[in-house]
C-alpha positions as CSV (number, residue, x, y, z in Angstrom):
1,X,-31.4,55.4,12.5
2,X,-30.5,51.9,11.5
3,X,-33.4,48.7,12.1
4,X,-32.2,45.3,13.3
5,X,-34.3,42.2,12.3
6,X,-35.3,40.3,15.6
7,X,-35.6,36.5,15.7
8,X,-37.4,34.6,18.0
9,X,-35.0,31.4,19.7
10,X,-36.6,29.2,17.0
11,X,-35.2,31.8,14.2
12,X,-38.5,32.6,13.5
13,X,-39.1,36.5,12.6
14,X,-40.7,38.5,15.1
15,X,-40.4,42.4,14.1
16,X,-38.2,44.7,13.1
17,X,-37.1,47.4,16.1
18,X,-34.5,50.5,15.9
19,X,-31.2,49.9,16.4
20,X,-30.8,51.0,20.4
21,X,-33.6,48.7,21.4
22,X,-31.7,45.9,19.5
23,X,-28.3,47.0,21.5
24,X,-29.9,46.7,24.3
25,X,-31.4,43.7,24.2
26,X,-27.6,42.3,23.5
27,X,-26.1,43.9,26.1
28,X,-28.7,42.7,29.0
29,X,-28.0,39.4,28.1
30,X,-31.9,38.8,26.3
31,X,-30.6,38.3,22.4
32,X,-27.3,37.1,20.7
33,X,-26.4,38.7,17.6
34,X,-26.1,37.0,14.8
35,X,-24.8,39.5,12.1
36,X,-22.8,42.7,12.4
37,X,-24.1,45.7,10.5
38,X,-20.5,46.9,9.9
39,X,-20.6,49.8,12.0
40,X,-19.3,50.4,15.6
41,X,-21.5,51.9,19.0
42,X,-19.2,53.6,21.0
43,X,-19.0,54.0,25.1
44,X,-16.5,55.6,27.6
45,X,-15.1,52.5,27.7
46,X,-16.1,49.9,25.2
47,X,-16.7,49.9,21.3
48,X,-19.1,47.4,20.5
49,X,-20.2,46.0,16.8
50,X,-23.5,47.4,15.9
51,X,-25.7,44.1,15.3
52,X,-27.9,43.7,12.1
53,X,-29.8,40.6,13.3
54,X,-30.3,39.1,16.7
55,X,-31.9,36.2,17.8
56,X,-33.6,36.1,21.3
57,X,-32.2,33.7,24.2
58,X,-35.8,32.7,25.1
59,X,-38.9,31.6,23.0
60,X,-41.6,34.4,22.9
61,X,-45.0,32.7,22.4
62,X,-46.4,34.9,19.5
63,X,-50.2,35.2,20.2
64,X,-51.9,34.7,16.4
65,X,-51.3,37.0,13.8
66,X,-54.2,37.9,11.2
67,X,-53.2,39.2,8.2
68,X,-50.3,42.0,7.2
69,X,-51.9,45.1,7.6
70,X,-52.7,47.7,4.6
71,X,-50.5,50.7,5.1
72,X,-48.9,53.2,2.2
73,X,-45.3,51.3,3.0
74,X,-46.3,48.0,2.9
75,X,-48.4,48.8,-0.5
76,X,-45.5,50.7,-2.1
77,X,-43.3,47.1,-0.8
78,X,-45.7,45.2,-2.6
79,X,-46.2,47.2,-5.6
80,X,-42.1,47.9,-6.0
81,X,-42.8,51.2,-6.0
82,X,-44.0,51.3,-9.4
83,X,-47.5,52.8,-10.9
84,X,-49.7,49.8,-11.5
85,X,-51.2,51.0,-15.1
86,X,-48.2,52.5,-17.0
87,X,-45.1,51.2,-14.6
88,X,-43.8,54.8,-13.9
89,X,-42.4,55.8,-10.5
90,X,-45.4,55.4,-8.2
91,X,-46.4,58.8,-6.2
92,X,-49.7,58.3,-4.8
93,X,-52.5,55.2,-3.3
94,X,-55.3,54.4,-6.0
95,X,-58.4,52.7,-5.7
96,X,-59.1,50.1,-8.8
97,X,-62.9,49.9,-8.0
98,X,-63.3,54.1,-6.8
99,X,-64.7,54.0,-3.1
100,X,-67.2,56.6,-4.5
101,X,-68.6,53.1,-6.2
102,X,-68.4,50.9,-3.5
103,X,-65.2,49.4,-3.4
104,X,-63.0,48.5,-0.5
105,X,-60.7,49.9,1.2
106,X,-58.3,46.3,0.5
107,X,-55.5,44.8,-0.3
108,X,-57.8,43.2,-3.7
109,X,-58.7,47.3,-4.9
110,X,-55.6,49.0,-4.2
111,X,-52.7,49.4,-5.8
112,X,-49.3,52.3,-6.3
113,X,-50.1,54.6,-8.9
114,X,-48.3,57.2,-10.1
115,X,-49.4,61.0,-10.2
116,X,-50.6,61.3,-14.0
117,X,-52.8,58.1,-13.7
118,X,-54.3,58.6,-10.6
119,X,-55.5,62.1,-11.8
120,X,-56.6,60.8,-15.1
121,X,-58.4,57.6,-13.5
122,X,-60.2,59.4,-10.9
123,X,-63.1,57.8,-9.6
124,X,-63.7,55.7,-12.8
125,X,-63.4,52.1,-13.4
126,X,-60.2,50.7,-14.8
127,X,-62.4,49.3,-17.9
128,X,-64.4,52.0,-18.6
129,X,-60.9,53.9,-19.3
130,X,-59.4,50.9,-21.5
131,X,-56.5,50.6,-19.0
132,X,-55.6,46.9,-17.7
133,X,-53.6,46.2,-14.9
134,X,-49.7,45.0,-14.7
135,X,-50.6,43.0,-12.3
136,X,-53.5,41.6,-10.3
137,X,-53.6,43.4,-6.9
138,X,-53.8,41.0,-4.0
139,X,-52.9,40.3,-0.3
140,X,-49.1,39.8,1.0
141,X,-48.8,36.4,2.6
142,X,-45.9,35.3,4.6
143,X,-44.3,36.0,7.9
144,X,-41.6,37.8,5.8
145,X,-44.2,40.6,4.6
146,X,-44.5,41.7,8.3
147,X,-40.9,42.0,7.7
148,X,-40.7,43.8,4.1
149,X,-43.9,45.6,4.5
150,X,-42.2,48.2,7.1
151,X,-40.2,49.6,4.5
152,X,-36.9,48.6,6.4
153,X,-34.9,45.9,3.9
154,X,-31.4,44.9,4.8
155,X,-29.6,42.4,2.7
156,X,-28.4,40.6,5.4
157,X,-31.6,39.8,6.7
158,X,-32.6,37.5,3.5
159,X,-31.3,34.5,4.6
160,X,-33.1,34.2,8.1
161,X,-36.6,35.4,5.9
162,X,-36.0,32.9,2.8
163,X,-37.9,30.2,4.9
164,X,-40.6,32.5,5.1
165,X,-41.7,33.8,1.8
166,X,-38.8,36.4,1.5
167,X,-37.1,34.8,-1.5
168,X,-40.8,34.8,-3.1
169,X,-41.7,38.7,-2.0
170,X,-38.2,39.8,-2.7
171,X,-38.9,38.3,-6.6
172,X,-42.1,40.3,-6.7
173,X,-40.9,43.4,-5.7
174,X,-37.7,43.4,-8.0
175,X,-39.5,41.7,-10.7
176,X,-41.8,44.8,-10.8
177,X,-39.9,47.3,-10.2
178,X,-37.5,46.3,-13.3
């Protein structure tokens, strides 16, 4: 099922919800859309353009948000889906300090790996194998990696993330996943 970007009234991004929560948040009169997604949702009596993005009528006070939270998608987002030590297609979750030795479960020690290094890594440290990173694992920032980080990337959603880090995350992803 297709995901619609919401936007706050101030165009600020709040989420990311499926595509009938989105319709009807239009049709009770709560959001406007802003872009079509090209397809059609059809009733008895009406055929309505499926929206892509919507902005909400009223301003939702978002309470604070700490930082984007570490799951498998979000990782795979941030890594471009590409094994961190040789740049192949990225399979599995690695660990750059091993937990086994005491390192953390964070956005700083993991990265994507693929199947052949992860099983040839194991729970030794990147040094003691010779192996150097493509690049230094670290934390997403942005409002836009709350966006990106579900997995759910439309391109007509870039220009309402730009002013949030999107242009920056979007650069990091294809930049290492050429």
């Amino acid at each position: 099922m297709p995901h619609v970007l919401v936007l706050n009234a101030s165009y600020e991004p709040l989420g990311v919800v499926p595509l009938r929560r989105a319709l009807v948040l239009v049709l009770n009169e709560k959001a406007i859309c802003l872009e079509d997604s090209g397809a059609f949702m059809h009733s008895a009596t009406h055929v309505i353009p499926a929206p892509s993005v919507v902005r909400l009528k009223r301003f939702v006070r978002v309470p604070f948000r700490g930082p984007v939270p570490l799951t498998r998608r979000a990782l795979f987002a941030r890594d471009g889906g590409r094994c961190a030590y040789c740049g192949g297609v990225a399979t599995s979750v690695d660990h750059v300090i091993p937990r086994s030795r005491g390192g953390p479960h964070a956005w700083e020690n993991v990265v994507a790996a693929c199947r052949r290094c992860n099983h040839v890594k194991a729970d030794r440290h990147v040094a003691e194998l010779g192996w150097r990173l493509r690049h230094q694992p670290a934390p997403p920032s942005g409002l836009a990696w709350r966006i990106i980080g579900t997995g759910h990337r439309d391109p007509r959603w870039l220009p309402y993330l730009q002013a949030y880090g999107a242009e920056d995350a979007m650069a990091r992803i294809d930049g290492i996943s050429a």
